[in-house]
ROLODREN-992351 format. One record per residue: residue in one letter; z, x, y of N, C-alpha, C, CB in turn. Coordinates in steps of 0.1 Angstrom, whole numbers, padded with zeros to 4 digits, always signed. Each point is the difference from the previous one (the first is absolute). Glycine has a CB too. Example, Ala and Ser with C-alpha at 12.3 -4.5 7.8 and 13.67 -1.06 7.14 Angstrom:
# ROLODREN-992351
A+0078+0132-0057+0000-0009+0012+0000+0009+0012+0012-0019-0012 S-0019+0015+0023+0000+0009+0011+0008-0008+0011-0022+0012-0006 
# end
This chain:
# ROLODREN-992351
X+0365+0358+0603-0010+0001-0010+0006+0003-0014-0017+0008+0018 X+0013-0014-0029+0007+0000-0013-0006+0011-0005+0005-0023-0003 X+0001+0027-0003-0004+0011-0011-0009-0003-0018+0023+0009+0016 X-0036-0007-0014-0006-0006-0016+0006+0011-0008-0025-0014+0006 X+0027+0009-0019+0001+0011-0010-0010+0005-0003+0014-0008-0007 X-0018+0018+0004-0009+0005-0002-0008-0004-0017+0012+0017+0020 X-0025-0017-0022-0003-0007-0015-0001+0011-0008-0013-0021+0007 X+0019+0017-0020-0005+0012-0012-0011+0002-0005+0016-0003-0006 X-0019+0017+0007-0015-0001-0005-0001-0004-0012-0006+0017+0011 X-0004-0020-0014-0002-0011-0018-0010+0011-0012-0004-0032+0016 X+0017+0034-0022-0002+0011-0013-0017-0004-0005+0033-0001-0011 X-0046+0006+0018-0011-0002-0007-0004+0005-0017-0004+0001+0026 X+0016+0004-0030-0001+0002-0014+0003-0012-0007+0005+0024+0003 X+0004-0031+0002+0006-0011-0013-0013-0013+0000+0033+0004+0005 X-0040-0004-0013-0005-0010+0001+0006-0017+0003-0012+0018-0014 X+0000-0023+0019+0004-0013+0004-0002-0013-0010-0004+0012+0023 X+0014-0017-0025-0002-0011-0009-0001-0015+0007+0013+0016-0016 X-0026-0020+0006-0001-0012+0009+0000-0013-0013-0016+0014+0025 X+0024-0021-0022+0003-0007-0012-0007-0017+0003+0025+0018-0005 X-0038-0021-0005-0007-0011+0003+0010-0018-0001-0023+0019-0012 X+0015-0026+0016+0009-0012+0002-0011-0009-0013+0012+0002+0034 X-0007-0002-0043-0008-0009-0005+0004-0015+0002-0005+0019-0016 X-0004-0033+0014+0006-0011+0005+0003-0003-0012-0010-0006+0019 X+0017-0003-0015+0005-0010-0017-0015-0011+0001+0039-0003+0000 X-0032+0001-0016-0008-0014-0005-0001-0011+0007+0006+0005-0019 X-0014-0013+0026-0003-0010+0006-0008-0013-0006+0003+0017+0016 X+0002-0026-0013-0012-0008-0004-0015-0002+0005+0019-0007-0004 X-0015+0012+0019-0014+0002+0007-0009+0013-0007+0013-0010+0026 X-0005+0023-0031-0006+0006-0002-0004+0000-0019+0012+0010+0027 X-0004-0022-0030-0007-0006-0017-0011-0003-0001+0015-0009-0005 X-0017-0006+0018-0011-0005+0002-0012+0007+0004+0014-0014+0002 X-0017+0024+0005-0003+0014+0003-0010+0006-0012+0024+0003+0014 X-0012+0001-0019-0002+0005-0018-0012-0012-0006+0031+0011-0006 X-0025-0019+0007-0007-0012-0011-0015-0001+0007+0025-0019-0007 X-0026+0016+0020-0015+0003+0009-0010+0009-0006+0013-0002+0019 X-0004+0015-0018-0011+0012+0000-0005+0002-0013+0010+0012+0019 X+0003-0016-0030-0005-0002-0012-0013-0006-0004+0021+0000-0001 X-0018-0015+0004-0007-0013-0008-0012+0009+0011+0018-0031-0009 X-0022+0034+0023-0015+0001+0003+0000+0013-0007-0006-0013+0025 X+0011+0021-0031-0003+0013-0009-0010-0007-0011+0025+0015+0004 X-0019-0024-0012-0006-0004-0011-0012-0006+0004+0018-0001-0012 X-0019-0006+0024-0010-0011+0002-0016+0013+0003+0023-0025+0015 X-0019+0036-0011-0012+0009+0007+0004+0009-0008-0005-0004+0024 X+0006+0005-0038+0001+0007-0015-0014-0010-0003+0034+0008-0009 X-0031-0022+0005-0010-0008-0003-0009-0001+0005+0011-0009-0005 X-0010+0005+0021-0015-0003+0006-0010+0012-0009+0008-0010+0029 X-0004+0025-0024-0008+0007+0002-0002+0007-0014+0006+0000+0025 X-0002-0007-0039-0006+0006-0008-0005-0014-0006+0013+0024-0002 X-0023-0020+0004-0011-0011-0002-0005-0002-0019-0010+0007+0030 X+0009+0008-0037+0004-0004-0014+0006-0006-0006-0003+0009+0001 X+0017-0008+0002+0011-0007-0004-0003-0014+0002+0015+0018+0005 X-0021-0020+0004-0003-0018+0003-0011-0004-0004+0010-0002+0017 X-0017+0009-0024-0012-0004-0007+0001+0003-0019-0013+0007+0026 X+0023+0000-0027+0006+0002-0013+0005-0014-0007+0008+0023+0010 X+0004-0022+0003+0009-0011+0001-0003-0015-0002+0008+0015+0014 X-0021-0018-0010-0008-0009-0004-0008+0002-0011+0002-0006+0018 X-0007+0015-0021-0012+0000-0008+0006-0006-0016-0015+0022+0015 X+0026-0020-0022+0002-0002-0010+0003-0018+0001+0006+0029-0004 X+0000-0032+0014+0003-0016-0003-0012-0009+0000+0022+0001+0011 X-0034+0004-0001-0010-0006-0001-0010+0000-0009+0006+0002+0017 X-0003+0015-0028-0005-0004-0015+0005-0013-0005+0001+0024-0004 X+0010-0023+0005+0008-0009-0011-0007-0009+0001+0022+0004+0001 X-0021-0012+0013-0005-0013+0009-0011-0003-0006+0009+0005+0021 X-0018+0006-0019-0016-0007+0002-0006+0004-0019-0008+0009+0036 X+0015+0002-0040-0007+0006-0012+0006-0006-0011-0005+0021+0010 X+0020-0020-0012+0010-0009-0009-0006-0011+0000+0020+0008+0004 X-0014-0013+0008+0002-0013+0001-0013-0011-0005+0017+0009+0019 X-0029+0001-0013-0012-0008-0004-0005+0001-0020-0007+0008+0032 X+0007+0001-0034+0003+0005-0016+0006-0010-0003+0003+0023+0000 X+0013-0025+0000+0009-0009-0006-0004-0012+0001+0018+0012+0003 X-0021-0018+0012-0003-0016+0004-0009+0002-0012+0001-0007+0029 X-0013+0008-0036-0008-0004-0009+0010-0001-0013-0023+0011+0011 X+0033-0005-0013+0009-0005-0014+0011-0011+0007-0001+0027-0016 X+0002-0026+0025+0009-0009+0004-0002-0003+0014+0015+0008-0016 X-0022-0024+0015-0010-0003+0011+0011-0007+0011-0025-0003-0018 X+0034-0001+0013+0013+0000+0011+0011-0003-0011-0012-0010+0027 X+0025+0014-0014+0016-0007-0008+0003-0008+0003+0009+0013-0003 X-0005-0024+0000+0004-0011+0005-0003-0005+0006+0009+0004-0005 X-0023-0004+0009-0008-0010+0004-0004+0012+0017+0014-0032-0015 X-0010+0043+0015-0004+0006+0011-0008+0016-0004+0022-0015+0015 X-0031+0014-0007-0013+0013-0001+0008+0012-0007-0014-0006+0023 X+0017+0013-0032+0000+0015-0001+0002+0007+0009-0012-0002-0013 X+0005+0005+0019+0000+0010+0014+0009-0003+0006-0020+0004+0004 X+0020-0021+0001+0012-0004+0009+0011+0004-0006-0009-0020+0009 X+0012+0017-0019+0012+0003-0014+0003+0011+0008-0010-0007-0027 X+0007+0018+0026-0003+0016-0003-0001+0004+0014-0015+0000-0024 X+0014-0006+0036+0003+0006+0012+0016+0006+0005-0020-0016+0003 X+0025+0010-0005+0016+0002+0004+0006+0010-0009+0003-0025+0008 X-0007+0026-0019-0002+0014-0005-0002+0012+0004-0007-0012-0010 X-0004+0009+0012-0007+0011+0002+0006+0004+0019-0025-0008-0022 X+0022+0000+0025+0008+0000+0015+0015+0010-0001-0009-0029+0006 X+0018+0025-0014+0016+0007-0005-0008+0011-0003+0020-0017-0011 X-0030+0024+0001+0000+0012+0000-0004+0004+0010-0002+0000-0019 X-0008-0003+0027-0004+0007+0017+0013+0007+0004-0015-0019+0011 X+0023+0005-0009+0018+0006+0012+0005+0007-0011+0011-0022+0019 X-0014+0021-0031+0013+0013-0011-0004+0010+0007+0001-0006-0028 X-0016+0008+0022-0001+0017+0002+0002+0007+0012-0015-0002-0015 X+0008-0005+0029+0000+0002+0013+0012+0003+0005-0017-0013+0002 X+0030+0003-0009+0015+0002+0006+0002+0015-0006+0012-0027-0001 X-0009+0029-0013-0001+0014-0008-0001+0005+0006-0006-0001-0015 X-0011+0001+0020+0002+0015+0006+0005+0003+0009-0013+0002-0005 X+0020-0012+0016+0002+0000+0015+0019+0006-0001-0023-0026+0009 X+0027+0022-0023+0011+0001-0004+0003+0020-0009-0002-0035-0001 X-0010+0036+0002-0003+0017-0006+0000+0008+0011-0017-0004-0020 X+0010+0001+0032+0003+0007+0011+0015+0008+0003-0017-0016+0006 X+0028+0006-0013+0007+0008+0001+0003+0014-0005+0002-0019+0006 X-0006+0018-0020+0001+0012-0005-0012+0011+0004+0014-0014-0019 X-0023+0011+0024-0012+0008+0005+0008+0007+0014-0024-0018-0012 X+0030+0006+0021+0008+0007+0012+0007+0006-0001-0003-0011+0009 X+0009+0017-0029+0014+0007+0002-0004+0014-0007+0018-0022-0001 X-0033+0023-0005-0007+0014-0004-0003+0003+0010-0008-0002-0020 X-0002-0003+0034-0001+0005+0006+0009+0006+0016-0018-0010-0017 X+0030+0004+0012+0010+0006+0011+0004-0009+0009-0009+0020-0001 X+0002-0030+0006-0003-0009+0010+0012-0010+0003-0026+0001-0007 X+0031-0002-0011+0013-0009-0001+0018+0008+0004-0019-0013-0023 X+0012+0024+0022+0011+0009+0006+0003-0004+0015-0007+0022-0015 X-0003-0019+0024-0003-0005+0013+0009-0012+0006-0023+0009-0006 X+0021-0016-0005+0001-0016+0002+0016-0001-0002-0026-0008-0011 X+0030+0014+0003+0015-0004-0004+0007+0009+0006-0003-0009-0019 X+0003+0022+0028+0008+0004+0010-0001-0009+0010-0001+0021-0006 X-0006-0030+0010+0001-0011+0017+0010-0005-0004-0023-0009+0010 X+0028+0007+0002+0015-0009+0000-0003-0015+0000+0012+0017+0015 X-0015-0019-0030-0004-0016+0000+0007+0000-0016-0029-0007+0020 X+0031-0003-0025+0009-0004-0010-0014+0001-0010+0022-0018+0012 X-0022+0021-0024-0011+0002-0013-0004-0014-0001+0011+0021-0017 X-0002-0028+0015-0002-0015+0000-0016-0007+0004+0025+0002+0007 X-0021+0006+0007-0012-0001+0010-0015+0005-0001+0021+0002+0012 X-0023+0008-0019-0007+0008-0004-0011-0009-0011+0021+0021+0006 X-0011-0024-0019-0005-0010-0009-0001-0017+0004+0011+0018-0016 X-0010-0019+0025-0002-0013+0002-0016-0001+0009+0030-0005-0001 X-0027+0014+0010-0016+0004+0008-0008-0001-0015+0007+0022+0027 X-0007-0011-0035-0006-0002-0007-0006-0008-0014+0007+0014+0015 X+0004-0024-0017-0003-0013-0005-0007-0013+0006+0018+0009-0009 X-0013-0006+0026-0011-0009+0011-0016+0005+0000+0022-0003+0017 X-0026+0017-0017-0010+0003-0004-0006-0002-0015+0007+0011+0017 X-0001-0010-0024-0008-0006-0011-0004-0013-0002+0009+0015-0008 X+0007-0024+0008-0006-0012+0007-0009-0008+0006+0011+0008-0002 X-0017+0001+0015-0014+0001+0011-0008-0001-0010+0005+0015+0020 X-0005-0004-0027-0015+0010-0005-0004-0011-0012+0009+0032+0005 X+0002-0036-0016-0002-0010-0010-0005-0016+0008+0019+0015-0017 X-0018-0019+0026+0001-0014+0009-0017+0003+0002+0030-0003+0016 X-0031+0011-0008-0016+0003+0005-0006+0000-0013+0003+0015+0023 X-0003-0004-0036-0007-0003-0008-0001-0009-0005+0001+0013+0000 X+0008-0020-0001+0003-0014-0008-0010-0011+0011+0032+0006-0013 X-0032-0007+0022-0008-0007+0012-0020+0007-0004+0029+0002+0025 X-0029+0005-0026-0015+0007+0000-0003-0003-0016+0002+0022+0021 X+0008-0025-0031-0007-0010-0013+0000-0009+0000+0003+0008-0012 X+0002-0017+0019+0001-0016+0004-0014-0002+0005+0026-0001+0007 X-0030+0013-0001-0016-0004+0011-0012+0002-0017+0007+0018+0038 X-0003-0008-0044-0009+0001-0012+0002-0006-0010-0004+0016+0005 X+0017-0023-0005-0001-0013-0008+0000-0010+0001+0006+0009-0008 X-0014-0013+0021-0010-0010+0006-0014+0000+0001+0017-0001+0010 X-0018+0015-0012-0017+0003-0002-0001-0007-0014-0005+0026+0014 X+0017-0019-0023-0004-0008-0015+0006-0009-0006-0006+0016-0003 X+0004-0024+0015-0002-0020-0002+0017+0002-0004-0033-0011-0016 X+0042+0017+0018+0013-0011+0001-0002-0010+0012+0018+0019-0009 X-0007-0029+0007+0000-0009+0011+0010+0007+0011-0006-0023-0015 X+0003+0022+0028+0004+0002+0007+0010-0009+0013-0019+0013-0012 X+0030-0011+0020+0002-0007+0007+0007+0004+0011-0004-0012-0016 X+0009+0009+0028+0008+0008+0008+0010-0004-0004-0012+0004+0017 X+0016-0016-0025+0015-0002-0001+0006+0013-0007-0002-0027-0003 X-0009+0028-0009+0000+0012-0014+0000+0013+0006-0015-0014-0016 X+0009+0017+0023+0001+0015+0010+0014+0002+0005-0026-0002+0011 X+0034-0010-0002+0010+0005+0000+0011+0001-0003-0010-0001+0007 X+0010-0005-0021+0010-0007-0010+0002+0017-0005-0008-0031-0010 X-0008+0040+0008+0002+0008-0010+0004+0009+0008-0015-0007-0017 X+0011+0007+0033+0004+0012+0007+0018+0002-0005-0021-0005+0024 X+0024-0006-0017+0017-0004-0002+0001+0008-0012+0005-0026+0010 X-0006+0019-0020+0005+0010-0016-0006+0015+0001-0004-0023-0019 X-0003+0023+0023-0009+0012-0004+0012+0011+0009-0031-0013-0001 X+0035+0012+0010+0014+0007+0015+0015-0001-0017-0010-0020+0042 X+0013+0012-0046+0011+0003-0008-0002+0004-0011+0010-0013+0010 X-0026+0015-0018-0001+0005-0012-0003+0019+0003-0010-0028-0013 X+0005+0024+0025-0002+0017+0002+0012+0008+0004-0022-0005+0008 X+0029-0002-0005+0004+0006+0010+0015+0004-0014-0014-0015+0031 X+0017+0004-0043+0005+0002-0016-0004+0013-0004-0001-0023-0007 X-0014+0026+0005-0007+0008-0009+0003+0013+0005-0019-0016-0007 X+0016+0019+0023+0008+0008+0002+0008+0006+0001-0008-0005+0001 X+0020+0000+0001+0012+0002-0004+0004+0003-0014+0001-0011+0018 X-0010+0004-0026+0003+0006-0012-0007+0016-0005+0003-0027-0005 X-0015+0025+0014-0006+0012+0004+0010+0016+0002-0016-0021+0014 X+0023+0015-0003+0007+0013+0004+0009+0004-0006-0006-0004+0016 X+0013-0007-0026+0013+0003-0008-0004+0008-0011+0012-0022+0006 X-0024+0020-0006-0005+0010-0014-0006+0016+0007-0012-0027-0018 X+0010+0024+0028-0006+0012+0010+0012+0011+0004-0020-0019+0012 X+0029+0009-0010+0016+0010+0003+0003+0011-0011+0012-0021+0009 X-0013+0013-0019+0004+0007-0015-0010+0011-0005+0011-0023-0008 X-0024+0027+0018-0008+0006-0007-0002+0014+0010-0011-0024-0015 X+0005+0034+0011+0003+0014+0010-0011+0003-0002+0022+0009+0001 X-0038-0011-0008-0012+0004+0002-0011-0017+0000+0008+0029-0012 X-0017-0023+0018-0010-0015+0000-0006-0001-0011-0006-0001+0021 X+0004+0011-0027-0009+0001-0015+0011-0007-0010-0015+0026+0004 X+0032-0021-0003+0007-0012-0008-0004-0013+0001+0018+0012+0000 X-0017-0017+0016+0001-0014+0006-0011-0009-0006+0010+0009+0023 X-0020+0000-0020-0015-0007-0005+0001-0002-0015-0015+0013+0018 X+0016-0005-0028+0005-0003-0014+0012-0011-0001-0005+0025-0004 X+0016-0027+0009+0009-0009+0003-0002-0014+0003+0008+0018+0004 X-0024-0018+0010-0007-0015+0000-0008-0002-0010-0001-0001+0021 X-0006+0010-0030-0007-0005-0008+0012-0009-0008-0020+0019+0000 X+0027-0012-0008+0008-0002-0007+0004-0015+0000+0004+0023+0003 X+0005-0023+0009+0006-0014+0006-0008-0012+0000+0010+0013+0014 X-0023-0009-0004-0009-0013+0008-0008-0005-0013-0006+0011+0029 X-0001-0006-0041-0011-0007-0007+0011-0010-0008-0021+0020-0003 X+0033-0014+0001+0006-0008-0011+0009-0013+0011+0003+0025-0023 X-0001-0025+0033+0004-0007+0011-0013-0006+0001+0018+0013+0012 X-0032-0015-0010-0007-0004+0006-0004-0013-0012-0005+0024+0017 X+0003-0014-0027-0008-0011-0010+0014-0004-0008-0030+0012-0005 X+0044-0016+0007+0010-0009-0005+0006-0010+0011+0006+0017-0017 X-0017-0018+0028+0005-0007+0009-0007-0011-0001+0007+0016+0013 X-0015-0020-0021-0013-0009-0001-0007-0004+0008+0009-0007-0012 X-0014+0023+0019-0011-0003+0008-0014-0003-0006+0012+0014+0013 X-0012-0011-0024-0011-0002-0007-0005-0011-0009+0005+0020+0003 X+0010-0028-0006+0002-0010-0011+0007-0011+0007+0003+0017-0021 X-0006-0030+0016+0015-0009+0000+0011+0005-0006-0013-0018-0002 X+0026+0016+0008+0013+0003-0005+0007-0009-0011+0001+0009+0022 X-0011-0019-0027+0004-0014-0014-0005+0009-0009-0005-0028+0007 X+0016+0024-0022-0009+0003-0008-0001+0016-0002-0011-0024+0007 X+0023+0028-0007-0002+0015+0001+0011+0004-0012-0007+0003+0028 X+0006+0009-0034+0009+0000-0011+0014+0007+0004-0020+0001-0015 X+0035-0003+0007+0012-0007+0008+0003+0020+0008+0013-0030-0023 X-0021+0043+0015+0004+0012+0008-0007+0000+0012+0005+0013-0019 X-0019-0019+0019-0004+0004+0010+0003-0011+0014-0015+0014-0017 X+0020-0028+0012+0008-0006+0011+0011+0005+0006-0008-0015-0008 X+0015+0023+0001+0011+0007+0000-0004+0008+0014+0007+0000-0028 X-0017+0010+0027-0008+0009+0012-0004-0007+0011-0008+0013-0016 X-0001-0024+0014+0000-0005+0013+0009-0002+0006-0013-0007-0004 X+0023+0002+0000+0015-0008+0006+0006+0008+0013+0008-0008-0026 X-0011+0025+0015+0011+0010+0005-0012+0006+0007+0024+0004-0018 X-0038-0006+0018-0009+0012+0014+0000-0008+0013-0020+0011-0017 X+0023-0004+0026+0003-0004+0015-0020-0009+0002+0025+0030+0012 X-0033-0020-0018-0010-0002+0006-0003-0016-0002-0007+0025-0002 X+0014-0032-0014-0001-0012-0002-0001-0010+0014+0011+0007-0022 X+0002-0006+0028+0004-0006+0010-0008+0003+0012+0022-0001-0010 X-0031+0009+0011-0014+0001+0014-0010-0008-0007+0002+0026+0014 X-0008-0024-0026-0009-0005-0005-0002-0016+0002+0004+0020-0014 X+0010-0027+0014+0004-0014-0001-0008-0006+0016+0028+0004-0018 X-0019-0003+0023-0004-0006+0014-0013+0004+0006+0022-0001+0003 X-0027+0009-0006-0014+0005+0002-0010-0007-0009+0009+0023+0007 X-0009-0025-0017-0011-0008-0008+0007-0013+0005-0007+0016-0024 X+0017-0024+0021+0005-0012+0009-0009-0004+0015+0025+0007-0011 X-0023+0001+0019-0012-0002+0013-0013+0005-0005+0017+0006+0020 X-0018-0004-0029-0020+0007+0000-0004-0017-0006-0004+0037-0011 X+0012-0039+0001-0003-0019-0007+0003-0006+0006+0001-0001-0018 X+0007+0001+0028+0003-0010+0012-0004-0003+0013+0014+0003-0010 X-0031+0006+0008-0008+0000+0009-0011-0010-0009+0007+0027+0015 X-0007-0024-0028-0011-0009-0006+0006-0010-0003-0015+0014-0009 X+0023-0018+0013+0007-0017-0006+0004+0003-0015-0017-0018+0014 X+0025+0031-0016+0001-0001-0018+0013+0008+0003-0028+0001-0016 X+0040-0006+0027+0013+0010-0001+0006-0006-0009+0004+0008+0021 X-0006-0021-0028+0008-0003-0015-0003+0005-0014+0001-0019+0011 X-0015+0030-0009-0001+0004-0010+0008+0016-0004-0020-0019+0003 X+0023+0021+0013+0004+0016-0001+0011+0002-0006-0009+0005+0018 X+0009+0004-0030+0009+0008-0006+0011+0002+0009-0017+0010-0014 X+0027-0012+0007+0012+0002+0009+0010+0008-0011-0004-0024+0019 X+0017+0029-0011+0006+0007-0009+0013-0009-0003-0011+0023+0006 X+0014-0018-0017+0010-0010-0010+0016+0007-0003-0026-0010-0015 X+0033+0007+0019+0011+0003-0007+0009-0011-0008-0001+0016+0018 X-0003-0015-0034+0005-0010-0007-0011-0011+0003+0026+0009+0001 X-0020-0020+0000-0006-0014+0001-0002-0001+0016+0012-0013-0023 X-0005+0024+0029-0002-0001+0017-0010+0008+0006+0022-0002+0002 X-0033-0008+0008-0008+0005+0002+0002+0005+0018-0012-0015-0023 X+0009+0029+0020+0008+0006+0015-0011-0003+0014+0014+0024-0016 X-0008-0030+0021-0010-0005+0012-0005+0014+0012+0016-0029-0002 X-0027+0025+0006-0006+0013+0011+0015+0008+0006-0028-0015+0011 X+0032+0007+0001+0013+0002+0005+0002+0010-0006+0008-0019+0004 X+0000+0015-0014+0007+0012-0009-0007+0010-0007+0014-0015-0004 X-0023+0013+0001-0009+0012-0001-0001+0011+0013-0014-0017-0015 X+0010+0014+0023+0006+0006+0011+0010+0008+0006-0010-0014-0003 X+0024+0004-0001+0015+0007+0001-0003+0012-0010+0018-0023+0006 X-0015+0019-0021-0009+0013-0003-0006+0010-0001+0004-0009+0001 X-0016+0011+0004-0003+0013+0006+0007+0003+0012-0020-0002-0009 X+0026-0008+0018+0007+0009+0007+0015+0006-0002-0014-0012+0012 X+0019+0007-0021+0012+0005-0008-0002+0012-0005+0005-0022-0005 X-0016+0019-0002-0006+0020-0006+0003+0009+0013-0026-0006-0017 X+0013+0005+0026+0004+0007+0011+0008+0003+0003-0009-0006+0003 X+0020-0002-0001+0014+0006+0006+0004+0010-0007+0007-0020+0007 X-0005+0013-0025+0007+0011-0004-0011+0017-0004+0021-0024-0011 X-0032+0018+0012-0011+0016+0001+0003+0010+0012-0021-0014-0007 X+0027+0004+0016-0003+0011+0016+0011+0005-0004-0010-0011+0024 X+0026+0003-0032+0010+0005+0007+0001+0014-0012+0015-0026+0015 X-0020+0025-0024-0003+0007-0014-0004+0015+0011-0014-0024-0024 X+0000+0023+0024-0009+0007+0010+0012+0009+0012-0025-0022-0003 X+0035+0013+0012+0008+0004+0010+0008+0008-0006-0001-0018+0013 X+0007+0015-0021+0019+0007-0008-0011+0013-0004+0024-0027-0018 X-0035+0032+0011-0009+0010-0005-0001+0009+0008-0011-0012-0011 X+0004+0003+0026-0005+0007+0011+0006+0011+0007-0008-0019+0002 X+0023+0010-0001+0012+0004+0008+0005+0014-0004+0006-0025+0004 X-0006+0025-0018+0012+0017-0009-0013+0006-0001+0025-0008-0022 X-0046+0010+0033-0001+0012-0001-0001+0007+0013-0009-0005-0021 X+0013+0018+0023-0001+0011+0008-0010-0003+0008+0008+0015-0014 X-0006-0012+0030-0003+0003+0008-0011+0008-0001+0020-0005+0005 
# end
């Protein structure tokens, strides 16, 4: 029979250390991140139902109150209705403001603590801002879809080709605005700045994008502005499909560089080119703050 050693009693004074296993960064656990994100934003939206009645109420001034006002001084442009004119307009301001805000959450998630939460998980920041550019995205797409239905009540023409030409654009312009959203949202540490900061930005972005006007015929500073506002380049291909539902896509304003007239396509690359460099703007920001 062997002999056991006998065991040492265990010093109940020294405390016991127990040291956590945190995981590393995964991609499974990015994608994860980007999930819980984007449905964060999506049930931020549903359930504030102001915001989505806000969110509309001002384009459907434009729409029905402008637009009808103006049509009597200017009974169409170039041979197409006012209002039609003036939809795709007014449509870009819907997804401006709707993205904005969806792109302010972040700074609202970092007064109230929430963004703290978020950036101890073991998921890359990356991850974090991209959920929440896919949410805005959503949130601008759906609004932008629920004026399309009220700017069929008021007699635009309608079509399914046109519904999903605009869905398509409508997924890369939102999904721009946001991102430019958050690059300005990074740089800011209260929402009361941020909100002062969209004013600031969006009116003078909105009305040099020629949502309101033809882009001919403009004087040589303020062609200068369109050239260089991102929003130009959503405005384009969006009024392009709203007159290419009424048989008048030869009359749509298009944008011009020099004697070159930049085709949808590239309008497109474009805002997605912003994007890129908004997120990565937004990322390099994200990344140097604290835990």
């Amino acid at each position: 029979m062997s002999a056991v050693a006998p065991r040492e009693p265990r010093d109940s004074s020294r405390p016991v250390v127990v040291v956590p296993r945190v995981p590393s960064a995964s991609l499974a656990s990015d994608l994860r991140a980007i999930k819980v994100v984007w449905h964060r934003e999506l049930l931020r939206f549903v359930k504030d139902r102001p915001r989505l009645i806000a969110g509309l109420a001002q384009p459907v001034l434009y729409l029905f109150v402008m637009g009808t006002g103006l049509s009597a001084m200017v009974p169409s442009t170039s041979g197409v209705p006012f209002r039609t004119f003036l939809f795709p307009g007014v449509l870009c301001m819907a997804i401006l403001f709707s993205c904005f805000f969806s792109a302010g959450s972040l700074v609202w998630d970092r007064e109230l603590g929430f963004m703290r939460e978020m950036m101890v998980a073991p998921v890359r920041r990356g991850a974090i801002l991209l959920g929440k550019c896919l949410g805005g995205t959503t949130v601008g797409t759906i609004q932008g879809m629920i004026l399309m239905v009220i700017g069929a009540i008021g007699g635009v023409p309608m079509s399914l080709e046109l519904v999903v030409t605009i869905f398509l654009e409508l997924l890369v312009i939102c999904f721009a605005i946001t991102a430019f959203g958050l690059a300005l949202a990074a740089h800011v540490r209260s929402i009361q700045a941020f909100m002062a900061l969209m004013q600031m930005v969006l009116l003078p972005m909105f009305f040099a994008s020629g949502a309101l006007y033809p882009l001919s015929g403009l004087p040589a500073w303020l062609e200068v502005l369109t050239r260089l506002d991102p929003l130009s380049y959503a405005v384009a291909p969006l009024r392009h499909a709203v007159l290419g539902a009424s048989g008048k896509a030869a009359l749509a304003p298009m944008v011009t560089w020099g004697s070159f007239v930049v085709p949808i396509w590239l309008d497109l690359v474009v805002i997605a080119a912003y994007a890129l460099v908004a997120l990565a703007v937004a990322r390099r920001r994200f990344a140097r703050e604290d835990a």
